[in-house]
C-alpha positions in Angstrom: 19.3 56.6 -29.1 16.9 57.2 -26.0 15.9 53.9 -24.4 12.0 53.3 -25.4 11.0 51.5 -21.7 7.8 50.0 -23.0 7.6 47.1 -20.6 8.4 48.1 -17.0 5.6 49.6 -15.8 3.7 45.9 -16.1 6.6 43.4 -15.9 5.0 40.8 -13.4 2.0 40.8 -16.2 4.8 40.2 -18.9 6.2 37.8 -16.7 2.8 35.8 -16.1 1.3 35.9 -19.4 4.3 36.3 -22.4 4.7 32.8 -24.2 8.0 31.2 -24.0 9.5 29.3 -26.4 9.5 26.0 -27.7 12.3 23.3 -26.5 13.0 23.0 -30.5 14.2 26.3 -31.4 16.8 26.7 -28.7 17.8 22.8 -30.0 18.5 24.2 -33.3 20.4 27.1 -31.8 22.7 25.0 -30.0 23.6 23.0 -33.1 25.2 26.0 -34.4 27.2 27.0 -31.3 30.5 25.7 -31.7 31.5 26.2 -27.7 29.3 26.5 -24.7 31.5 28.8 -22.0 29.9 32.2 -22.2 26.2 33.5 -23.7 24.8 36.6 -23.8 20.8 37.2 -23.4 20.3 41.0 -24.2 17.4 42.9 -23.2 16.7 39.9 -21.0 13.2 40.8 -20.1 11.7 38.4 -17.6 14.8 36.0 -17.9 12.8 33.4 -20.0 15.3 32.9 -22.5 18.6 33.1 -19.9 17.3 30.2 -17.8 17.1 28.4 -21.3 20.3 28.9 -21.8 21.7 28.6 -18.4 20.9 24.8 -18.9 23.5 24.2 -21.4 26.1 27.4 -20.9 28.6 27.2 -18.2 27.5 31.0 -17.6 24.6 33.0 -18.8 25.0 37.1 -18.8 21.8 38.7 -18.9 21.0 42.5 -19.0 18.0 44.5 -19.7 17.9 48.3 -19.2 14.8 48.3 -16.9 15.6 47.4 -13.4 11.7 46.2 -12.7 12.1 43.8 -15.1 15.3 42.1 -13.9 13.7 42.4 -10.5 11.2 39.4 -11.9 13.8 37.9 -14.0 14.0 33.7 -13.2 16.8 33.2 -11.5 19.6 30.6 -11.6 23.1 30.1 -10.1 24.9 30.9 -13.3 22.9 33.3 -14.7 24.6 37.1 -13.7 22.1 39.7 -14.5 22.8 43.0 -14.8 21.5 46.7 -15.7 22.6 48.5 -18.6 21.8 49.4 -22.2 22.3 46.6 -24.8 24.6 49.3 -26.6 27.3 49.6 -24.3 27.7 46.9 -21.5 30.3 45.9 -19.2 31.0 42.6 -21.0 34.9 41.2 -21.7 36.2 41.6 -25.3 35.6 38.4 -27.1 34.1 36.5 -24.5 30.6 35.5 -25.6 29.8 32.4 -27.7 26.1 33.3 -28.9 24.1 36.4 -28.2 20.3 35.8 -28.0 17.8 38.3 -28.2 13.9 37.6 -28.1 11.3 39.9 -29.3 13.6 42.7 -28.2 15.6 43.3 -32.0 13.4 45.7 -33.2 14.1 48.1 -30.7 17.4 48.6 -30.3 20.1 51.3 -32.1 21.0 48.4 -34.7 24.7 50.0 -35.6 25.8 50.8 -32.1 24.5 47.3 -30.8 25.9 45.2 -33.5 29.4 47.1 -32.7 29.2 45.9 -29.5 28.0 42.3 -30.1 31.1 42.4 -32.5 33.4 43.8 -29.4 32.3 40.9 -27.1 32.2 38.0 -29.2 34.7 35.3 -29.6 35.8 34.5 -32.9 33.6 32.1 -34.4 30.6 33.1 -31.9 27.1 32.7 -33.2 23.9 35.3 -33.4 20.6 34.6 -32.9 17.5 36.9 -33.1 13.9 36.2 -33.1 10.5 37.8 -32.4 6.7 36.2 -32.4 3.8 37.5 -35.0 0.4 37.8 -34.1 -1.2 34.5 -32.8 -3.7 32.2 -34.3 -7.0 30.5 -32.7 -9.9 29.9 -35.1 -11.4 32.0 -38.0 -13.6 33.8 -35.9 -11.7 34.9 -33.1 -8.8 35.4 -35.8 -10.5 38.0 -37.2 -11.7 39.9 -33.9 -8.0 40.1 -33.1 -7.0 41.2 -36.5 -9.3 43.9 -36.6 -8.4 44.9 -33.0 -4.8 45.1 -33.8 -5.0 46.3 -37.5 -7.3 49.2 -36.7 -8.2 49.8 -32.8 -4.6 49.8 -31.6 -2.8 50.8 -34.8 -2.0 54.4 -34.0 -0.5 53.4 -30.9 1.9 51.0 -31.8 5.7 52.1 -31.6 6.9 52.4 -34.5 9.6 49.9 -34.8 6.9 47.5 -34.3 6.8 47.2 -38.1 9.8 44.9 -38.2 8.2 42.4 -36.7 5.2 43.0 -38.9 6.8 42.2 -41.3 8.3 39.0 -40.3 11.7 40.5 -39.8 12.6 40.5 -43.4 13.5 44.0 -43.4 15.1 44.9 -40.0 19.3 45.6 -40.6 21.1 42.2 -39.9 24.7 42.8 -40.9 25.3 39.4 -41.1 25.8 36.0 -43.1 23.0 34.7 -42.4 22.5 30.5 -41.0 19.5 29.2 -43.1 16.2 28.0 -40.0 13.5 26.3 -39.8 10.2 27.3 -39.4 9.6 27.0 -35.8 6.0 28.0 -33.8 4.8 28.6 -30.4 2.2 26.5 -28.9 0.0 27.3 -26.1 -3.4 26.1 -24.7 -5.3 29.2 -23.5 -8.4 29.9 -21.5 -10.2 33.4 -22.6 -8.6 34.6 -19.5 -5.2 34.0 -20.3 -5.5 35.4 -24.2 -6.8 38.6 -22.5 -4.3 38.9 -20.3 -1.5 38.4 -23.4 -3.4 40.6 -25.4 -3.4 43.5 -22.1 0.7 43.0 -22.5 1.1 44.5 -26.1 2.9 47.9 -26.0 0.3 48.5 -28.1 -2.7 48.5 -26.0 -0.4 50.1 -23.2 -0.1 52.9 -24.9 -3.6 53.6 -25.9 -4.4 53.8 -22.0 -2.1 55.7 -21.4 -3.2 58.3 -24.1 -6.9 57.6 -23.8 -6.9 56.8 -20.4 -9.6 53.9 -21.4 -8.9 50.0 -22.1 -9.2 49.1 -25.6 -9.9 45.6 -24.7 -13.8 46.8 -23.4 -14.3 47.1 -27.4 -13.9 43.4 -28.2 -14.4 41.8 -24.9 -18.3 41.1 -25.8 -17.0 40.0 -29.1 -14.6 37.3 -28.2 -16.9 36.2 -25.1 -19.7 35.3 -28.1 -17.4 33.2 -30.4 -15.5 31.5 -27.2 -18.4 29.9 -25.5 -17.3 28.4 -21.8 -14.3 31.2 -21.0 -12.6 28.5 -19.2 -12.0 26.7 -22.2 -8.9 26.0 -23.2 -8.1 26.6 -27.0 -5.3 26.1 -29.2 -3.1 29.2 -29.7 -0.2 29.2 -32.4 2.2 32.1 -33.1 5.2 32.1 -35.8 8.5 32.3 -35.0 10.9 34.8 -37.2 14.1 34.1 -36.6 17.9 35.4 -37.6 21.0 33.6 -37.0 24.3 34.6 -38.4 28.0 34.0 -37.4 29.0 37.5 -35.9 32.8 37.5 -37.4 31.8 35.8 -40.6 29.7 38.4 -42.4 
């Protein structure tokens, strides 16, 4: 499967402006880890998520298959990051305790990866996936960003976008799955910042690089009128999908 690099080519905007996530979902992963030696963080990204982990893992391996990206990873002593397909990596047989992967799921080769998370776990080693839907404000803005989603950007989202659509409920997970909670991400953003998310979306990438024109000049006028003072901060909430399973029990 051909590696879909959707991210590089902006990865100190990912870095700046992609919400991390909330102290209480990587609580509720850790009650299900039954040994804290080894994790894996796959397609890593900006290293949000390994310098999560790092704080409670004795080491953290991290890989992403775009170089740019690890090159604005967060860094931390026992964190090793490294280059290389989340497919096939250089990771010891039976080694890992859990295997993260955020926002990320959705694009990967699903059989040949979960081989491989199979290959490198330890025996009662724990799986977590989970990706973001789209965000929340107030009724008004709501629907500007619906509408720019559901019908300016449409044609140009990838494809396997759909799984996150819809919530994950679809997307292969070979697994027995550990029952969640709900869990949300909660931010207070000036009209700045929510631009600046919104400019991230693969999405929106794509349609200048096809168009060679910014989508976001079509709403900007729009969201400027409902938002009043742009330097007001507002309440921004996205749900949280995630999948946990125990690798070796499914």
């Amino acid at each position: 499967m051909e590696f879909k690099n959707h991210f590089s080519f902006h990865s100190s905007e990912y870095r700046r402006y992609r919400p991390d996530y909330p102290a209480e979902l990587y609580a509720f992963i850790f009650t299900q880890v039954s040994r804290f030696e080894c994790a894996w963080d796959a397609a890593t990204g900006n290293g949000q998520v390994a310098l999560a982990l790092a704080r409670k893992f004795k080491q953290v391996y991290a890989n992403d298959a775009s170089m740019k990206q690890l090159e604005n990873a967060a860094r931390n002593g026992n964190i090793e990051y490294f280059v290389s397909r989340v497919e096939y990596t250089p990771l010891p047989d039976g080694s890992i305790d859990l295997v993260s992967i955020a926002q990320a799921l959705h694009w990967f080769d699903h059989e040949e990866f979960y081989r491989e998370v199979r290959r490198v776990s330890e025996q009662n080693a724990v799986i977590a996936a989970w990706a973001y839907g789209l965000l929340s404000i107030d009724p008004d803005t709501d629907r500007i960003i619906r509408r720019f989603n559901d019908e300016i950007v449409a044609p140009f989202w990838p494809q396997e976008r759909a799984y996150v659509d819809r919530k994950y409920e679809t997307i292969p997970f070979p697994f027995k799955k550990i029952v969640t909670p709900q869990f949300f991400i909660l931010r207070d953003w000036s009209l700045h910042e929510l631009l600046g998310y919104i400019s991230t979306w693969s999405g929106v990438r794509r349609y200048m690089m096809q168009t060679v024109s910014d989508p976001l000049h079509e709403i900007n006028d729009e969201l400027a009128a409902v938002w009043g003072n742009p330097e007001t901060k507002k309440h921004v909430t996205w749900p949280i999908y995630l999948l946990m399973g125990k690798v070796h029990d499914s």
